[in-house]
N, C-alpha and C positions, 0 to 999 in steps of 0.2 A: 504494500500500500504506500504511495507520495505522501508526501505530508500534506499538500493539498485536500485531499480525499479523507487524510486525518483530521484536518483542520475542521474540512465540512461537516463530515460526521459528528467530529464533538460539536461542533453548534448546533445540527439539528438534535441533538440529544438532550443538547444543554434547554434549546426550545421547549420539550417534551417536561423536561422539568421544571421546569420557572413556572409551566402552566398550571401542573399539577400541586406547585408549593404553593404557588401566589393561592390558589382555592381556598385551602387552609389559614392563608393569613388574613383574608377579608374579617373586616368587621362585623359583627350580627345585628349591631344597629348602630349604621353608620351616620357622621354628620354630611351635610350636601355637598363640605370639601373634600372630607374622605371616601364619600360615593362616587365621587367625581374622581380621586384620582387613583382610584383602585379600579375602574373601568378601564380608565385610559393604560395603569400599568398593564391590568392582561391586556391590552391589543399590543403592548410592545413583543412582546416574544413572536406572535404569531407573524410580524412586520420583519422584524429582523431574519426570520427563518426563510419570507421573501428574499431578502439581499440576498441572502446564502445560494439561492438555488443558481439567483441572476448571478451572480458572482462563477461559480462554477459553470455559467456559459463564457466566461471571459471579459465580463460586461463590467462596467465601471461607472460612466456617464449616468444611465440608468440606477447603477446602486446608490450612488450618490446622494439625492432628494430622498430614500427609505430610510437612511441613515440618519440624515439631519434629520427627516419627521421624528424616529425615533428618540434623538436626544430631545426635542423640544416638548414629545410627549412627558419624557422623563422630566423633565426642566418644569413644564407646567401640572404635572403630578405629586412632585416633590415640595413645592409654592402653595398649590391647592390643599393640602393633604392638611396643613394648618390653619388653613381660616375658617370663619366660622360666619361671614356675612353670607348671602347665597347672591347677592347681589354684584359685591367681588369675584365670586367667584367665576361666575358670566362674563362678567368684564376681563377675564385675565388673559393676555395675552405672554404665548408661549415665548417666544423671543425675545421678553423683558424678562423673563425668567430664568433665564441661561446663566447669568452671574450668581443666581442664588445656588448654582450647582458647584461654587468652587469650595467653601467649605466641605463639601464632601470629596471634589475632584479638582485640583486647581490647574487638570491642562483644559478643564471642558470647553472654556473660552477658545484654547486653539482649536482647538478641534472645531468645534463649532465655527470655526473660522475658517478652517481647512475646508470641511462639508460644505461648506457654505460657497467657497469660489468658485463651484461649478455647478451650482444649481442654476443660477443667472447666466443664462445664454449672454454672449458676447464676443467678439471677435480677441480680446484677450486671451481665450484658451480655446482656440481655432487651432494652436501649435499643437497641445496636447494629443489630436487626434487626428493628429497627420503624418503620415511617413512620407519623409520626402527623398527623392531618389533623383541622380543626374536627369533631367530632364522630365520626373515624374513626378508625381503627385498623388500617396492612396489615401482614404481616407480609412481610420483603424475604428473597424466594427467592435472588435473581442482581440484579447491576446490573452498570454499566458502572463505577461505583464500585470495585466486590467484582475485578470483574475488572483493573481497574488496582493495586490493592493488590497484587492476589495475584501479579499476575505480575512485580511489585517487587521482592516477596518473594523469589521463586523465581530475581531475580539476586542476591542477597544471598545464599543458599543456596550457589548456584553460588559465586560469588567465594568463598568462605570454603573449598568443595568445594577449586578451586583451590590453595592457600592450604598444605591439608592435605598433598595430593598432595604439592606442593613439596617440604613438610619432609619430609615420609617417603622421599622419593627424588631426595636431592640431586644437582643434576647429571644426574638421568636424566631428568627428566620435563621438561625442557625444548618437548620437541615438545608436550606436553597443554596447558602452558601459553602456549604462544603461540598452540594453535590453538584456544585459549577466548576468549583474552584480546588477539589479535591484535597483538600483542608480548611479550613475553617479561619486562616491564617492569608493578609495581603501581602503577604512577602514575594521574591521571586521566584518561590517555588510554586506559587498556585498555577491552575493550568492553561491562562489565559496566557499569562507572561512567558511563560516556557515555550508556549508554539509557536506568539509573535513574534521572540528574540528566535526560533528554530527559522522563521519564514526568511527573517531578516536575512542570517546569516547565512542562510544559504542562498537566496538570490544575491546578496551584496548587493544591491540597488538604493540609491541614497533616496528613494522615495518609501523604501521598506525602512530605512533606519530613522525617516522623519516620523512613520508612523509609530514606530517603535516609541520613541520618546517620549509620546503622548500617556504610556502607562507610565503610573505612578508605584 
């Protein structure tokens, strides 16, 4: 097995589980913030396990906006999850909420920054998806490139996913976090970090080692 095919595996795995934990950690009688962002936490897994698949067509352009959706659900889950107007809570938009994700993740702003330069079409990242060749010109549908980014990305997503969970439910989520992270423990041994430093190091691509960076 690639470590590609590893990589994808453990996230659709990891999918299968967040869904089944997140069940367990709902509230039984929730406030209209904590309704609100324990709906939106289960649609992240099932969204992420989307990039996964597009990813493993070599697709990247397209994984991109799943991504960002994702942090911004996490980013307005995590905001929501505290209030207790229901008025605010309507009103809250995701993308003002992204800074209140560094207390828990203090690259989430790059990143978010990152996802974010290629969602906005523009002639700026025209270069990104073009091979250019003496007198040619292709345009790059899928690579194996696109698919090792993206599926970088998509543990970085995760571990942050992680991260969230934690806070929100101190003490109880114990079981999601080990069974993502294969200890219980954010160090470099959990198993987000080990495959994106394994992705890294074996393509050597300095677009693999910016992603890297982004874990904490």
């Amino acid at each position: 097995m690639s470590l590609g095919d590893e990589v994808s595996d453990y996230l659709r795995d990891s999918a299968s589980k967040l869904m089944s934990e997140l069940r367990n950690l709902q509230a039984q009688y929730p406030s209209f913030g904590v309704f609100g962002a324990e709906i939106t936490l289960y649609r992240v897994p099932h969204s992420l396990d989307v990039a996964r698949m597009l990813s493993n067509r070599g697709l990247l352009l397209e994984v991109l906006p799943i991504l960002r959706l994702c942090l911004e659900m996490m980013a307005w889950s995590h905001t929501a999850f505290y209030m207790q107007d229901e008025e605010e809570v309507i009103a809250l938009k995701a993308p003002y909420c992204i800074s209140n994700l560094k207390d828990i993740y203090k690259a989430s702003g790059r990143i978010y920054g990152y996802l974010s330069k290629y969602t906005h079409w523009g002639h700026v990242i025209h270069g990104q998806f073009l091979d250019i060749k003496t007198e040619q010109v292709a345009v790059l549908q899928a690579s194996v490139r696109y698919r090792a980014m993206s599926l970088a990305l998509c543990l970085v997503v995760l571990d942050i996913f992680v991260e969230v969970v934690r806070k929100l439910y101190p003490g109880r989520s114990d079981a999601l976090v080990t069974g993502v992270y294969g200890g219980p423990d954010r160090n470099a041994d959990r198993k987000t970090y080990r495959l994106l430093s394994g992705i890294a190091h074996m393509t050597a691509l300095p677009d693999l080692f910016e992603i890297e960076s982004f874990l904490e």
